[in-house]
N, C-alpha and C positions, 0 to 999 in steps of 0.2 A: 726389742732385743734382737739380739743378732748370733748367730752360734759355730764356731768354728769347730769344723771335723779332720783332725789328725787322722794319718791312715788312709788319705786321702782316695786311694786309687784300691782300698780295700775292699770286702764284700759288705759289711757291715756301714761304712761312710757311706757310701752312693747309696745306701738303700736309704739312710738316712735322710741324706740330699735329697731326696725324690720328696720323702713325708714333707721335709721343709716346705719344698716347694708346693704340692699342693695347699699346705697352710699358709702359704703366703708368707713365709719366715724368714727373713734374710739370713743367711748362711753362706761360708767359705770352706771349699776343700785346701786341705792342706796335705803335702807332699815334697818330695824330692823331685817329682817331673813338674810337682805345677800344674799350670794349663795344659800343659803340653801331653797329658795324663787324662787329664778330665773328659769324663762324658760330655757330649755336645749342651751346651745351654746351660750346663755349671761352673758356675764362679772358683777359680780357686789361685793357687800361690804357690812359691815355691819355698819350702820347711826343709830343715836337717836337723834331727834331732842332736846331731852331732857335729852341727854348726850352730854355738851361740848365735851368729851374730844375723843367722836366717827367723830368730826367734821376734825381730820387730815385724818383719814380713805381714805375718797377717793382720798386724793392728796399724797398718798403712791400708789397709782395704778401702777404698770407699761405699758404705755401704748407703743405699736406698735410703732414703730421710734420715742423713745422717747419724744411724743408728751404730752403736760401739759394740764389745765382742761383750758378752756377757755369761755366755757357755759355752765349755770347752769338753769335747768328745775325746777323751784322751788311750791309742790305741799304742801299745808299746814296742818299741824299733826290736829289732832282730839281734842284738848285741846277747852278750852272754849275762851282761850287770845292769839293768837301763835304770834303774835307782836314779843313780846321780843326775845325767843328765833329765829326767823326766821331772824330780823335783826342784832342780834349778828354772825349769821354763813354767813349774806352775808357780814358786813364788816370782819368776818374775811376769805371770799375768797378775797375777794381787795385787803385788805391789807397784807394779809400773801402770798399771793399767784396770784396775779396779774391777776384776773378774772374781765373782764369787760363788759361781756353779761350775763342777768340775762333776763328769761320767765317765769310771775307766774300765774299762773291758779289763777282766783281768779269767783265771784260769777256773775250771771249776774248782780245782783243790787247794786255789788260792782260800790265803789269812793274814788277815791283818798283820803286821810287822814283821812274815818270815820271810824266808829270802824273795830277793828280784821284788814283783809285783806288789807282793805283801806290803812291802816298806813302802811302795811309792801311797797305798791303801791307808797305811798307818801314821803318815804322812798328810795326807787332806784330811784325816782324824786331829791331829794334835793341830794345825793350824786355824781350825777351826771352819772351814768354807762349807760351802753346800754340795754334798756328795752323792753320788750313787754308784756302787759298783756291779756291776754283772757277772757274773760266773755262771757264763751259758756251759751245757755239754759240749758235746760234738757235733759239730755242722753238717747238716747233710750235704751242703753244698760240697763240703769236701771229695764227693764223689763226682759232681757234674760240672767242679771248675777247681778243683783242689790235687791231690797225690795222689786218687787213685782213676781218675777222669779218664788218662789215656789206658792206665790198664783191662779196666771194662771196655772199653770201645773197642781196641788192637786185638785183648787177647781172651776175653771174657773172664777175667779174675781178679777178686781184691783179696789181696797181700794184705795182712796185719799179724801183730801179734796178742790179738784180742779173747782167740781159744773162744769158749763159749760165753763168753760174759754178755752180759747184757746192760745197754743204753740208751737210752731216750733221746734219739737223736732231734736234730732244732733245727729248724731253719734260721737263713743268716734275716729271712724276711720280718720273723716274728724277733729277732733280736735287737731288731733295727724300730720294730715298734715301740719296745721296751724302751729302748735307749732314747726312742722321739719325747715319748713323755716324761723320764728322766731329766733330758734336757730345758722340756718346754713347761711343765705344768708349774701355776703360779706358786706353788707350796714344796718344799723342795722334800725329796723320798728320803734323804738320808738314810739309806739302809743300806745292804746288799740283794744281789736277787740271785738265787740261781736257777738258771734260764734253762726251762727243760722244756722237750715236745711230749707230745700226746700217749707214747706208747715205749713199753723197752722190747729191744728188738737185738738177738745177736748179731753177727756180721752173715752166720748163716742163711739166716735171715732174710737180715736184707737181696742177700747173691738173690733168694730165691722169689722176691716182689719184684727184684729189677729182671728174672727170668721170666715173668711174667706180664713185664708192663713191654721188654722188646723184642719177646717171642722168640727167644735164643736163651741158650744155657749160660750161667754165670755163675759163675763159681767161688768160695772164700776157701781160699788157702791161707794155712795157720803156720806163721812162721814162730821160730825161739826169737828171744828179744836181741841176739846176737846178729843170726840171720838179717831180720826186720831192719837195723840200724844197717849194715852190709847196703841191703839194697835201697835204701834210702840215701845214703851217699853216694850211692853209684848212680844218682842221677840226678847228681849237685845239694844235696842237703848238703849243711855244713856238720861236721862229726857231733858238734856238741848238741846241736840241735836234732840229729838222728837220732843219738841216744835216749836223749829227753823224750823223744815220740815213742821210741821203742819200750823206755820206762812206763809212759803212761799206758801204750795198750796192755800191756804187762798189768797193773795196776786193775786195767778194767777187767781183764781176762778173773783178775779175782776178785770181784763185785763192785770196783772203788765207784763204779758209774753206774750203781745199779738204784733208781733214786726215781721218785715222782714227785711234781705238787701242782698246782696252778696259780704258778705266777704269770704266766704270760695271759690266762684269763681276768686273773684278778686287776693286773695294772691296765692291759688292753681294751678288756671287754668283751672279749673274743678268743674263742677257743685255739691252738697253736696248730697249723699245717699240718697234715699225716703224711706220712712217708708215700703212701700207693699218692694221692697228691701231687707232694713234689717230684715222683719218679713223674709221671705221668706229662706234668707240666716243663718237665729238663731232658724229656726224652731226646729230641733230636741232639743232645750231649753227647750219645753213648752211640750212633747211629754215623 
């Protein structure tokens, strides 16, 4: 088998990549840069979700004992609608090309058939193929390579409009394990999962484990979802997507993220990263 990772240049693909690679699994990134994007010693191509015609792309790959694509890690483009385009390139892996495991990242508050994500979900349901979708929380990486990365480091504060809520934040690492066996194990999960870590924690919280793991004050300032979206654009979000973030902390601020379980034990094997952890292991991030 062979597994291509849309999202290529993601936090989630290259961890992927990496599990490949130790199992000796042939896999291709897929992206807008291509190679030219890739980690050093990963394979990959250049995709536009929004160019048909970059869709034969990765099934021109040559892969290692001429092995064909057989699972498709599917992360969804930044558009306002990706419905359309997302489920034109998986029927045309079916039917051109004889793909019948598909894993899509999708939202935790994603469902089957409602807007955006939903449909492309409800979609590899009525087709019939082999599915798994993930609906991780919130990444913790979001702090140490995501929107709030350079405001701890410059000014020691994370900006949200989270208020007190509480979330079981995840790493992008254990999501990427999920998604390995997803992809790889000979029986297919057909399920969904949603991807949680080991602890709920507010944003207060957190300020005060990353005040402690880099021996400096850190602080969470709690904005309105008005504000939140404001500053979110003013450092290139696009408007619809600021709001949409500002809607969702809003959502958590009143319990939408407040959730436990062990999925990342139960499909892993292995208990999910803690936050002191990952602060610990991303320190030079914030430094």
């Amino acid at each position: 088998m062979a597994v291509l990772l849309t999202g290529g240049t993601g936090k989630t693909s290259v961890r992927i990549g990496r599990l490949l690679q130790d199992a000796k699994i042939p896999f291709l990134l897929a992206s807008r840069r291509g190679e030219a994007a890739a980690p050093s010693g990963m394979p990959a191509t250049h995709f536009n979700w929004l160019d048909s015609s970059t869709f034969a792309n990765p099934f021109q790959h040559r892969f290692p004992g001429g092995e064909g694509i057989s699972a498709i890690y599917l992360i969804t483009p930044q558009v306002t609608d990706p419905t359309s385009v997302m489920t034109a390139f998986v029927d045309y892996a079916v039917k051109e090309h004889g793909v019948n495991r598909f894993v899509l990242m999708a939202g935790s508050t994603t469902e089957p058939g409602e807007l955006q994500v939903g449909r492309v979900w409800q979609h590899l349901l009525d087709i019939g193929v082999e599915y798994c979708v993930l609906r991780p929380t919130w990444f913790m990486e979001n702090l140490s390579e995501g929107i709030h990365c350079a405001t701890v480091r410059n000014e020691g504060k994370i900006y949200t409009a989270c208020g007190d809520g509480k979330i079981s934040f995840v790493s992008a690492s254990d999501i990427a394990a999920v998604a390995f066996r997803a992809l790889t194990d000979e029986k297919p999960h057909n399920t969904d999962y949603r991807v949680l870590g080991p602890e709920l924690l507010t944003y207060d919280e957190v300020a005060a484990k990353l005040s402690s793991c880099l021996g400096r004050e850190i602080t969470h300032v709690n904005l309105t979802d008005e504000h939140r979206a404001q500053r979110l654009m003013s450092v290139g979000v696009p408007e619809y997507f600021a709001k949409r973030l500002a809607f969702l902390e809003v959502s958590a601020a009143n319990g939408g993220e407040n959730r436990m379980n062990d999925v990342v034990e139960r499909v892993t094997g292995r208990p999910p990263q803690t936050f002191d952890a990952f602060a610990q292991q991303c320190k030079t991030a914030w430094e």
